[in-house]
C-alpha positions in Angstrom: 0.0 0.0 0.0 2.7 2.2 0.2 3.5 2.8 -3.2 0.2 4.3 -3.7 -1.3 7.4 -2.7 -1.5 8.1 1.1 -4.9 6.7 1.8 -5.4 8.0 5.9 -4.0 10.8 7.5 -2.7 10.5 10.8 -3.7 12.9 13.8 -2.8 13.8 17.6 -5.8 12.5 19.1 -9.5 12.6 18.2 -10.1 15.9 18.7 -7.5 17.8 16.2 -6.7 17.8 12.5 -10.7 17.2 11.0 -12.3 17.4 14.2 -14.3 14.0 14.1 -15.7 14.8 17.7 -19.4 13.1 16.9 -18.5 10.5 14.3 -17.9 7.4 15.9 -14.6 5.9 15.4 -13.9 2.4 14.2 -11.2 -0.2 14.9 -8.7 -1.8 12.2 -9.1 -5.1 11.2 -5.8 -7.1 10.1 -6.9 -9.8 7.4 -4.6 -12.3 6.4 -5.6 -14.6 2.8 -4.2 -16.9 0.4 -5.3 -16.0 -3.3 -3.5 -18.3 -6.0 -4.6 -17.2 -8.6 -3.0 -13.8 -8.5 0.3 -12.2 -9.3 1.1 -11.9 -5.1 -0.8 -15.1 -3.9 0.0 -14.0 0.4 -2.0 -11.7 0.9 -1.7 -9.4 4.4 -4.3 -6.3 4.2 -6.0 -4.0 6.7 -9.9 -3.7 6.7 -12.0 -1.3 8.5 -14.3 -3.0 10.5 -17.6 -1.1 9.6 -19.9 -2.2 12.3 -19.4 1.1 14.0 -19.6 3.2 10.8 -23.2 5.0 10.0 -23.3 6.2 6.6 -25.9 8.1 5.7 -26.8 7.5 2.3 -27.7 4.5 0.6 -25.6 1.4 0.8 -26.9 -0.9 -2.1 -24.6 -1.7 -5.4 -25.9 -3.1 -8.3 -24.1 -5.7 -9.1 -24.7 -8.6 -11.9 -25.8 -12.1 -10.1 -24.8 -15.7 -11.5 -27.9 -16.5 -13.1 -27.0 -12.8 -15.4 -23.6 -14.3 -15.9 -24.4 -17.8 -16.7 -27.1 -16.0 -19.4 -23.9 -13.9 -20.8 -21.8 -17.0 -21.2 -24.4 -18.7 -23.3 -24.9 -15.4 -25.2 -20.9 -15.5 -25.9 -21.2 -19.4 -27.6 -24.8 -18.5 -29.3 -23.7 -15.4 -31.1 -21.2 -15.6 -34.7 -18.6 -13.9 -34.0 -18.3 -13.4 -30.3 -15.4 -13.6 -27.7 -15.4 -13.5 -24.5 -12.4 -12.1 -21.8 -12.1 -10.9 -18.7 -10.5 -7.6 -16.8 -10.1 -7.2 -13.1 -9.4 -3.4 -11.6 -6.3 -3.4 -9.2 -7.5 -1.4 -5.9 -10.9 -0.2 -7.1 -11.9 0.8 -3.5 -8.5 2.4 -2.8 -8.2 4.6 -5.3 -11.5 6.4 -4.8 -12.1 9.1 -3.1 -14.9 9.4 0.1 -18.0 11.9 0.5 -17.0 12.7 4.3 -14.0 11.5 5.7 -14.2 8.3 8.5 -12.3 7.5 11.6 -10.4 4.7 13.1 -8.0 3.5 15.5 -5.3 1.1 16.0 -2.9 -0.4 18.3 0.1 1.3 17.8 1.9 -2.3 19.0 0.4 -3.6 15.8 2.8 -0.9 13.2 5.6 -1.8 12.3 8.6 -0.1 13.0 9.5 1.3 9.4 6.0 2.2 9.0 6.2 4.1 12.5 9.3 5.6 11.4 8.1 6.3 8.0 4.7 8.2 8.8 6.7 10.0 12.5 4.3 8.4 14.3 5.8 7.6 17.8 4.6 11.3 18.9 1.0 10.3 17.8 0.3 7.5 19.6 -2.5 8.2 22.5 -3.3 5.7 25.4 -1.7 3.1 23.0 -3.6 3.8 20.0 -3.0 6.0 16.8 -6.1 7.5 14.8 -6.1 7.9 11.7 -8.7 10.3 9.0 -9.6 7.8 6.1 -10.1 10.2 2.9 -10.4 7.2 0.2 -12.1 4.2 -0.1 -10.4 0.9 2.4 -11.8 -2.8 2.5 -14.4 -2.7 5.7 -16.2 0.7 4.5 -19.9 0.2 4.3 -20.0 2.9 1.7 -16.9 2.2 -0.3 -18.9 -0.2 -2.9 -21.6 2.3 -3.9 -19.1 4.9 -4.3 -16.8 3.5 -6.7 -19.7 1.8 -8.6 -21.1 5.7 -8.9 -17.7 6.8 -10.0 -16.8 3.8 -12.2 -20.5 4.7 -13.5 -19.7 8.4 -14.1 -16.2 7.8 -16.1 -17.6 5.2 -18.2 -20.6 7.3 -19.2 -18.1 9.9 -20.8 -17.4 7.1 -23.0 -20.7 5.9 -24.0 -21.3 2.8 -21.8 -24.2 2.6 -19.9 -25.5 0.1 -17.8 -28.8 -1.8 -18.1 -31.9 0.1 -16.4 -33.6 -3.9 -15.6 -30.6 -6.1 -15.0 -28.1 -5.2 -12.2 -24.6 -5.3 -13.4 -25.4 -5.6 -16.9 -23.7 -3.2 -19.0 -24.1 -2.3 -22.9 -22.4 0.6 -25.3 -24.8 3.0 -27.3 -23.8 1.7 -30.3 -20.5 -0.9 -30.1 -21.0 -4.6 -30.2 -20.2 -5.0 -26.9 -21.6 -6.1 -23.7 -20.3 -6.9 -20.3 -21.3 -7.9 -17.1 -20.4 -6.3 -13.5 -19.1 -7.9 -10.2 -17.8 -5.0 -7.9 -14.6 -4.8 -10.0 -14.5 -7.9 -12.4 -15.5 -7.5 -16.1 -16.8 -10.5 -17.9 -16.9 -9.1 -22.0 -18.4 -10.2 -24.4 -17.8 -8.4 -28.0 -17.3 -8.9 -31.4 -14.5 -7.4 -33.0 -10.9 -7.0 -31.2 -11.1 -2.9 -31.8 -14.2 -2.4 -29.3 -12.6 -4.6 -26.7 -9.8 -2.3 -26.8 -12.1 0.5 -27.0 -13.2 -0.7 -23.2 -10.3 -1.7 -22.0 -8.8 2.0 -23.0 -11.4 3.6 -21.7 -11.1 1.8 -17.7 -7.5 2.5 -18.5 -7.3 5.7 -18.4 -8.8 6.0 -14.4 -7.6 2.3 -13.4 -4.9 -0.3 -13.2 -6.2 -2.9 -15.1 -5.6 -6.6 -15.0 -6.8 -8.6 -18.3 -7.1 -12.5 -18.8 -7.0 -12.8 -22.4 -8.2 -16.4 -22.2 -11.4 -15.4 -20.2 -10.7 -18.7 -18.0 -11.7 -17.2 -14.9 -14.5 -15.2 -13.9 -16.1 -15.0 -9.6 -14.4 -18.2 -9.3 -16.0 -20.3 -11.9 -13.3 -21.6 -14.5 -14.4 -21.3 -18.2 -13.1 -23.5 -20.6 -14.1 -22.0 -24.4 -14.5 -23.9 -27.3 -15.3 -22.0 -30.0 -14.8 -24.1 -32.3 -16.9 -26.4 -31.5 -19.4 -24.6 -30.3 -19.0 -24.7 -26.2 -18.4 -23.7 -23.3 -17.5 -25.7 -20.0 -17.6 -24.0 -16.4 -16.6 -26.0 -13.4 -14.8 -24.5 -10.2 -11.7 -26.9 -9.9 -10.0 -27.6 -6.3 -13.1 -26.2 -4.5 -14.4 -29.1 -3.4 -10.9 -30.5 -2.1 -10.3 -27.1 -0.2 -13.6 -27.7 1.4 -12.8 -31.5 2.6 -9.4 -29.5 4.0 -10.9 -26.9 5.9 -13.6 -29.5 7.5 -11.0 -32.2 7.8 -13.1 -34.9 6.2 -11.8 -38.1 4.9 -13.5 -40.1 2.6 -15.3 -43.3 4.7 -17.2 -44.6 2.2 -18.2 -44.0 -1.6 -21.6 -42.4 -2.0 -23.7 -41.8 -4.8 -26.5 -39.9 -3.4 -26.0 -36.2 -1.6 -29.2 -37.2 0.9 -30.2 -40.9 1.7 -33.8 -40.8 0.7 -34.4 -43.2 3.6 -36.6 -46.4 2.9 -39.5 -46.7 1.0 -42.7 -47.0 3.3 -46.0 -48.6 2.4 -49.6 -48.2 3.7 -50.9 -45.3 5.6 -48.0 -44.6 7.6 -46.2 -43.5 4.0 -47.1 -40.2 4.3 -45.8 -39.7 7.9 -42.3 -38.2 8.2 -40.2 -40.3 10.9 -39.1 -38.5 14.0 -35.7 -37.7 14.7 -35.1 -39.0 18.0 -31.1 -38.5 18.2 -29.8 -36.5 20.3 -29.8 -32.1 19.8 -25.9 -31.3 18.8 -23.6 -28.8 20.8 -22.8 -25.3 19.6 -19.7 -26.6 18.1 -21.7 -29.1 15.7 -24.0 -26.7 15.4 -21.5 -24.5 13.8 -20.2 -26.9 11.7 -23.6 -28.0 10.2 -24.4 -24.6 9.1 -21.0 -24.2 7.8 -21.3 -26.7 5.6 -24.7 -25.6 4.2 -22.9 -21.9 3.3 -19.8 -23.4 2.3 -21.3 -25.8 -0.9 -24.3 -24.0 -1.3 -22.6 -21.3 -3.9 -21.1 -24.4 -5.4 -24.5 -26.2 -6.1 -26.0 -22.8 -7.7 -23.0 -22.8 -9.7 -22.1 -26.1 -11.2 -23.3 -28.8 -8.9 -27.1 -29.1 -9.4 -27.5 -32.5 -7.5 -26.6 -31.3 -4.2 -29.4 -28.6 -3.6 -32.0 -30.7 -2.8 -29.9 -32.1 0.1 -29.0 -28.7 0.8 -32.0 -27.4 1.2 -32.9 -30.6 3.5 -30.2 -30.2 5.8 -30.9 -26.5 5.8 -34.3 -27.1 6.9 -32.8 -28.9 10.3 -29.5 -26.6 10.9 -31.4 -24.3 13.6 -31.7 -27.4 15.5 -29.4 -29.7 13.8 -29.4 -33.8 16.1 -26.6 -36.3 15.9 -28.9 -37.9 12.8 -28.1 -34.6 11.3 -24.6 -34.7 11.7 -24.5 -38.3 10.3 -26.1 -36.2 6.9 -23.6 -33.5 6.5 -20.5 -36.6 6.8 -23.0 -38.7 4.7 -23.1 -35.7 1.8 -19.7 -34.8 2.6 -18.8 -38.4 1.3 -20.6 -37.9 -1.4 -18.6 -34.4 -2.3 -15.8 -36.2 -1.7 -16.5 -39.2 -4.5 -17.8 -36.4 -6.7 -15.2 -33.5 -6.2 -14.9 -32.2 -10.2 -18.7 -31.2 -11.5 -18.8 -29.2 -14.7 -21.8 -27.7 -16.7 -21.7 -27.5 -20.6 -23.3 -24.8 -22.5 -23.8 -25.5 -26.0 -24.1 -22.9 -28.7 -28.9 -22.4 -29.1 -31.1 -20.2 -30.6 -31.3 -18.2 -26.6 -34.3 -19.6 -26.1 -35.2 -19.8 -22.5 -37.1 -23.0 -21.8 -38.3 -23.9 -18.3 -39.7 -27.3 -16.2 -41.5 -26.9 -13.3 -42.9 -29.6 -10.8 -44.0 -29.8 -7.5 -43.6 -32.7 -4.9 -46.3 -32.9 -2.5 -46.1 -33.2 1.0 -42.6 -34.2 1.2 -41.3 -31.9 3.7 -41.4 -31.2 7.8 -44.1 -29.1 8.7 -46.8 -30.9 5.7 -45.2 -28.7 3.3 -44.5 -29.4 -0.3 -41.3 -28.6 -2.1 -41.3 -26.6 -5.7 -38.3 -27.3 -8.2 -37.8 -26.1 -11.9 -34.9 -26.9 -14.7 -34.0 -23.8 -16.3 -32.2 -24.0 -20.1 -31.3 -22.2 -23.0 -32.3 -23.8 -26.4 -34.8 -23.6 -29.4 -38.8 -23.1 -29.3 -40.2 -26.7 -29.2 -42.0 -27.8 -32.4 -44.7 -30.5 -33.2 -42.9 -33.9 -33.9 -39.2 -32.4 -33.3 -36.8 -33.5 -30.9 -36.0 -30.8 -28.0 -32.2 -30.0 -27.7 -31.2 -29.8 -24.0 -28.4 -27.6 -22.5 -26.9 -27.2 -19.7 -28.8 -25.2 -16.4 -28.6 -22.2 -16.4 -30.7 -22.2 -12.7 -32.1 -25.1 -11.0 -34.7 -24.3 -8.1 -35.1 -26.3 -5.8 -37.4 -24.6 -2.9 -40.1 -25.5 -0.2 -43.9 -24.1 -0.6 -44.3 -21.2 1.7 -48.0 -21.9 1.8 -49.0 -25.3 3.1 -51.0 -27.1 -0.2 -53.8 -28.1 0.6 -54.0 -30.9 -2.8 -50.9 -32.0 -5.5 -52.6 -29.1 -8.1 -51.9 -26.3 -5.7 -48.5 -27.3 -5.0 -48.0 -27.9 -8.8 -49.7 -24.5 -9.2 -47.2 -22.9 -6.8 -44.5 -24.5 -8.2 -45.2 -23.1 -11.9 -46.3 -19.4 -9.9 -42.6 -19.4 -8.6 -40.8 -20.3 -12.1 -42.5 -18.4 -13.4 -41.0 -15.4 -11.2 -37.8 -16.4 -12.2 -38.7 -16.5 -16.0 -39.9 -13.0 -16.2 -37.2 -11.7 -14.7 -34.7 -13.8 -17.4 -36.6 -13.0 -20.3 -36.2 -9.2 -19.1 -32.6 -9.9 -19.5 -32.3 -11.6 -22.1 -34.0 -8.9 -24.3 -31.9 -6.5 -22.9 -29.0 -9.0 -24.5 -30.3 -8.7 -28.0 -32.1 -12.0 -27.4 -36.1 -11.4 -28.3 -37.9 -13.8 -26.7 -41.2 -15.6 -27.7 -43.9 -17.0 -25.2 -42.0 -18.8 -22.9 -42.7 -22.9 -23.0 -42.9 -24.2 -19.5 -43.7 -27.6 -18.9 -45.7 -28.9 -16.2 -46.7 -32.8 -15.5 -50.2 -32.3 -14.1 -53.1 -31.6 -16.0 -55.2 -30.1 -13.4 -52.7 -27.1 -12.8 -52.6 -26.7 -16.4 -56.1 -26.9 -17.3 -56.8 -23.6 -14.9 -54.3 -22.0 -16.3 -55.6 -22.5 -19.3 -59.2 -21.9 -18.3 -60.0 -25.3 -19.3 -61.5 -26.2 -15.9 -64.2 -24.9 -13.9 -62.2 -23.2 -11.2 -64.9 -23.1 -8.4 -63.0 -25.4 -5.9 -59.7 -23.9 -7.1 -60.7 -20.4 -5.6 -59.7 -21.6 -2.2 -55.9 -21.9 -3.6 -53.2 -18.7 -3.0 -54.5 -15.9 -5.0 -51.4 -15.2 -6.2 -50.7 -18.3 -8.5 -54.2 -16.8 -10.7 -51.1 -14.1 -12.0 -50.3 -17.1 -14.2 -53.6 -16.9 -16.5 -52.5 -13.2 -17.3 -49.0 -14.0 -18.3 -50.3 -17.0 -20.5 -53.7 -14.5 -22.0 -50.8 -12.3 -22.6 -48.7 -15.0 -24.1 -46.0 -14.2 -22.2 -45.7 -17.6 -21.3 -46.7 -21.0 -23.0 -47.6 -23.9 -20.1 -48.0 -26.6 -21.4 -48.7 -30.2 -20.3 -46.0 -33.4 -20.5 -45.8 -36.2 -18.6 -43.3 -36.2 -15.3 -40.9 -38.9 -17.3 -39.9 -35.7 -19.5 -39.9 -33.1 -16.7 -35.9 -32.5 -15.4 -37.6 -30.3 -12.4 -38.9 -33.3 -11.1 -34.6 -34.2 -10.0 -35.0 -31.0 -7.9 -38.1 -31.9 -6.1 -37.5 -35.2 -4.7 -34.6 -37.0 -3.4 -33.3 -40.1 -4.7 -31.2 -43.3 -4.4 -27.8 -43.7 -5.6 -29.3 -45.5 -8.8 -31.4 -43.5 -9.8 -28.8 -40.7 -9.8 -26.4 -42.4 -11.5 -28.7 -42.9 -14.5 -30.7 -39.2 -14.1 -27.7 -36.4 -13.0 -26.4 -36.2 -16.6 -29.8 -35.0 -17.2 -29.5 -32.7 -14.7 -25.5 -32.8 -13.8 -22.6 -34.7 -15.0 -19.4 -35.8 -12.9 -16.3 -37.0 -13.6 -17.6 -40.9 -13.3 -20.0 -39.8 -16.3 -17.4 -38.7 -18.7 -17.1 -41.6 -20.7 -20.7 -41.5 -21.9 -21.7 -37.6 -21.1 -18.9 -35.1 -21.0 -20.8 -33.3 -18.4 -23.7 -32.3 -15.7 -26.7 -30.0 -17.1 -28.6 -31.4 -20.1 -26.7 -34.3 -22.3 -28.4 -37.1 -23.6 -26.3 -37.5 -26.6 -22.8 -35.6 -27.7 -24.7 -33.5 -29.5 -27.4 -32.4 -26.7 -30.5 -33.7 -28.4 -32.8 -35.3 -26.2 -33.3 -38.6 -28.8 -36.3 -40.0 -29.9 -37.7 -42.7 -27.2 -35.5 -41.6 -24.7 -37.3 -41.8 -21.2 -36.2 -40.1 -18.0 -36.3 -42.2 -15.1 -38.0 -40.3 -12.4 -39.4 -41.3 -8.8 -43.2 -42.3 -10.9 -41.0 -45.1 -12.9 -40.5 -45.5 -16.5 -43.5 -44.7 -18.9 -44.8 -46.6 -21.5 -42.2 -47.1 -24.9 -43.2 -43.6 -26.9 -45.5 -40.8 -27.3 -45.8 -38.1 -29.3 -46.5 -35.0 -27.3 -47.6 -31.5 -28.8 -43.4 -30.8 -28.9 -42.9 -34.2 -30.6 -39.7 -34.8 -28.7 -41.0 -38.3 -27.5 -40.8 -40.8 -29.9 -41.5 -45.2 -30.6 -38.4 -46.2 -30.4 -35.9 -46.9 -27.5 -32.4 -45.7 -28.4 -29.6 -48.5 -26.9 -27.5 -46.5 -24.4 -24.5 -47.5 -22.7 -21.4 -46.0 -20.6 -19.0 -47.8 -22.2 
C-alpha cells in the first residue's frame, strides 16, 4: 500500500486535525488470505471493521448475479462472431475518493517499525492507539462499494457505456458490439470485434490499473473452458471441493452416490408420515459446523453442482436445531462431495431460447409442506414432432412451498407461480441482451394445474388456492408464457423436487448434472443425452413415478416409438 497514494491521515488525538468529535470511530481489522490465482498469492491487508460506521446514504450496489452471468456466457457461444475475456481493476476501492471522511484506531503495537518511522508516528500515539482520518475508499467501508460503482458509473458514461436500467450489473455501449457484465470490480466481456474490446479496456484505463485475462478462463471463481470451435463452453470451479474437505477435515469413509439418503421406502398409511428424529440435539460446536457446511457448498450447487441442492436445502431445513442424525447427513453428503469432487456444466451454442420445467412434490417436507423445483435452459422453441435440444442449467430451483397445499394441483400450481417469477425476470434480461424472446414454453406434469391455467376447468373449488398463483392466467392470455402439459418422465424439475437413491442418480444427473464418473458417456452435468445435446427420440427419464410406456408423441414431438440403446462404455 505504500507505493500508492497516502490513503489516511494521521492525527494527535480525536479531537485535532478534522475534528471528528461526533462521528464514531472504528477499529482496524488485520486480514490475512491466500489468493493463487493472483500475481502476489500472500495476501496481508488491513480492513475497516464497519460495524461502527453509520453512513448516511444508501448502501446498495448493483451488481450482476450468477444466473446474469451464466445468461452472458451462453450469449458469448450462441452469437457468430463473439469472444469472451475478462479484466479485473487493481485497488478499485482504494483509489476512490470518500464523501466525508471516516475515523479509526489502531494499536500502535500492531505498526511496524518502518511504518512508525516512516509516517513519524511515535509522537501520535495516545493511550496506545494512533487515529487515523480515512479520505479514500479501504476494505471494511460500508460505503466504499456504492461509491466507486457511482464513479466507475460516471467515467464510463463519458465514453458511452451505460449500464442496463432492468438487470443489475449488466452493461451495454450505445452503439459498439459489446456487452459486459459487472461484479464489484470484475469484467466478464463479451464483444465482437478485437477494436471495441480495446475500445473498453482503454477507456477503464485511463482511471484504473487494469488486470486482463486474455483467455477469459476465470471469472467469480468459476473456470471457463471456451471452445469456440466447436461450439462450447465448460464452467466447473476446480480444487473447490478438495479445499472444502481441508478446511472440515473430512476423509472419505465410504463411496456415496447420493447427496441425501432418501431413507426407505414405506408402504400403507403410515407412508405419508415423516419419521421422527429421536437422536440427540448437537452442541454449539456441531452446530457450527452443520451450518458451515450448508454456506460453504451451497454457492457451489448454484454454480455447477445441481445434484446437491435438494440435500442442501434438507439439511438447511434442520441446521437451527441440527441432532446427531443430522450430523450423520452432512459426513453422509460430505462423502458424497468427496467421490464427486470435479462437477462441470456444458453450454452448448442455441437459438437463446429460454425453456423452463416446473414440478412440484407434494407433501414431502417437515411441517406438511410441499417442495417446488424447476430446470431452467437455454435452447430452441419446441415444435410438433421435433426432438428438444437440451443444454446445460442455467438455474435449478429447488425450494419448499411457503404456503401449506392443501392438494398435489396447488403445489403444482405454486410451483409453476414461482418459475414463473424467475422467468420473467430472465426473459427481461435476455431482451436486454439482444435475445427477443417468444412465449416462454414451460412444462408442467399435471393436467389439473394446467387446465386452470388454461381456463379449461371450472375453477370453483380452485378459488380456495393462493390468489397469487391466478397471476399465471395473465402472463399466459398475454402470451408471455406457454404452459404446457408433459408427462413427469420428460420433466428434469422433477430431479429438484424429490430426493433419490444412488441408482437412480447415477442414470438421471447427466440429465441434470454430469461428474467426472459420467465422462465416458456424457462429458458433463446439465442437459446431455447425446454428444450433440439432443434429447433422442424414445428416450425416457427415469423419475421417482417409474419409466412410462415405450413412446409418445407429445404436442413438442420430442417423445418418440423407439428406445435408443444407451451404454457407458
Amino acid at each position: 500500500e505504500q507505493k500508492k497514494e497516502q490513503n489516511s491521515a494521521f492525527f494527535d488525538s480525536p479531537g485535532n486535525q478534522g475534528d471528528p468529535q461526533g462521528v464514531k470511530v472504528t477499529y482496524a481489522r488485520i486480514v490475512v488470505d491466500s489468493r493463487p490465482q493472483k500475481d502476489d498469492p500472500n495476501r496481508v491487508r488491513i480492513t475497516v471493521r464497519g460495524n461502527l460506521i453509520e453512513y448516511p446514504g444508501e448502501l446498495t450496489t448493483r451488481t450482476a448475479d450468477l444466473t446474469t452471468t451464466k445468461l452472458l456466457w451462453n450469449s458469448v457461444i450462441s452469437t457468430k462472431g463473439a469472444k469472451y475475456k475478462t479484466a479485473d481493476i487493481k485497488s478499485f476501492y482504494l483509489e476512490t475518493p470518500l464523501d466525508r471522511f471516516e475515523y479509526m484506531r489502531m494499536p500502535f503495537s500492531l505498526i511496524p517499525k518502518e511504518f512508525a518511522d516512516a509516517y513519524d508516528l511515535h509522537n501520535k500515539v495516545l493511550d496506545g492507539y494512533v487515529y487515523m482520518e480515512i479520505q479514500k475508499g479501504m476494505y471494511g467501508l460500508p460505503q466504499a462499494g456504492i461509491l466507486a460503482n457511482k464513479l466507475l458509473k460516471q467515467r464510463l458514461a463519458t465514453k458511452g457505456y451505460y449500464e442496463m436500467p432492468h438487470t443489475p450489473g449488466l452493461w451495454k455501449h450505445i452503439h459498439r458490439p459489446i456487452t459486459f457484465s459487472l461484479v464489484v470490480d470484475d469484467f466478464g466481456i463479451k464483444y465482437v470485434g478485437e477494436e471495441h474490446l480495446k475500445h473498453l479496456l482503454d477507456a477503464i484505463k485511463e482511471e484504473y490499473t487494469v488486470e486482463i485475462d486474455e483467455t477469459g478462463g476465470l471469472y467469480c471463481g468459476i473456470a471457463l473452458n471456451w471452445q469456440y470451435d466447436k461450439g462450447y463452453v465448460d464452467i466447473s470451479m476446480p480444487g473447490y471441493v478438495q479445499k472444502q474437505l481441508t478446511r472440515y477435515g473430512h476423509v472419505l469413509k465410504r463411496k456415496q452416490m447420493t447427496p441425501y439418503d432418501p431413507g426407505p421406502v414405506r408402504f400403507g398409511k403410515a407412508s405419508q408420515d415423516l419419521p421422527p428424529d429421536t437422536s440427540k440435539p448437537l452442541d454449539k460446536k456441531g452446530k457450527k459446523r452443520v451450518q458451515q457446511v450448508v454456506g460453504s457448498f451451497l454457492y457451489y450447487g448454484r454454480a455447477v453442482d445441481t445434484t446437491i441442492l435438494v440435500a442442501l436445502s434438507e439439511i438447511a431445513g434442520q441446521q437451527s436445531n441440527p441432532t446427531e442424525h443430522t450430523m450423520r447427513r452432512v459426513n453422509s453428503f460430505l462423502d458424497y462431495m468427496a467421490t464427486h469432487p470435479a462437477a462441470v456444466i456444458r453450454y452448448h451454442a442455441s437459438d437463446m431460447v429460454l425453456n423452463v420445467h416446473s414440478d412440484a412434490s407434494y407433501l414431502t417436507a417437515a411441517g406438511a409442506r410441499s417442495r417446488a423445483g424447476g430446470h431452467f435452459f437455454l435452447g430452441s422453441l419446441p415444435q410438433d414432432g421435433c426432438p428438444i435440444r437440451l443444454n446445460g442449467a442455467i438455474l435449478s430451483l429447488s425450494t419448499i412451498l411457503k404456503c401449506v397445499a392443501a392438494s398435489v394441483a396447488e403445489a403444482e400450481l405454486g410451483a409453476l407461480f414461482l418459475n414463473a417469477q424467475e422467468a420473467k425476470i430472465m426473459r427481461l434480461t435476455l431482451e436486454e441482451m439482444g435475445h427477443p424472446q417468444p412465449p416462454t414454453p414451460i412444462h408442467c406434469d399435471n393436467t389439473t394445474a394446467v387446465g386452470i391455467v388454461h381456463n379449461t376447468i371450472k375453477r370453483q373449488r380452485s378459488r380456495a388456492m393462493n390468489m397469487r398463483y391466478f397471476w399465471l392466467l395473465c402472463q399466459e392470455a398475454q402470451r408471455i408464457l406457454a404452459i404446457r402439459h408433459h408427462p413427469g418422465q420428460e420433466n428434469l424439475g422433477d430431479y429438484q423436487t424429490k430426493l433419490f437413491n444412488g441408482a437412480t442418480i447415477l442414470v438421471c444427473a447427466p440429465f441434470t448434472s454430469t461428474q467426472e464418473i459420467h465422462h465416458k458417456f456424457y462429458l458433463v452435468r446439465s442437459g446431455l443425452l447425446s454428444v450433440e445435446g439432443v434429447l433422442n427420440p424414445g428416450t425416457r427419464i427415469p423419475t421417482c413415478v417409474g419409466i412410462p410406456y415405450p413412446g409418445y408423441l407429445q404436442d413438442t414431438g420430442h417423445m418418440a416409438r423407439q428406445q435408443p440403446k444407451l451404454s457407458l462404455a
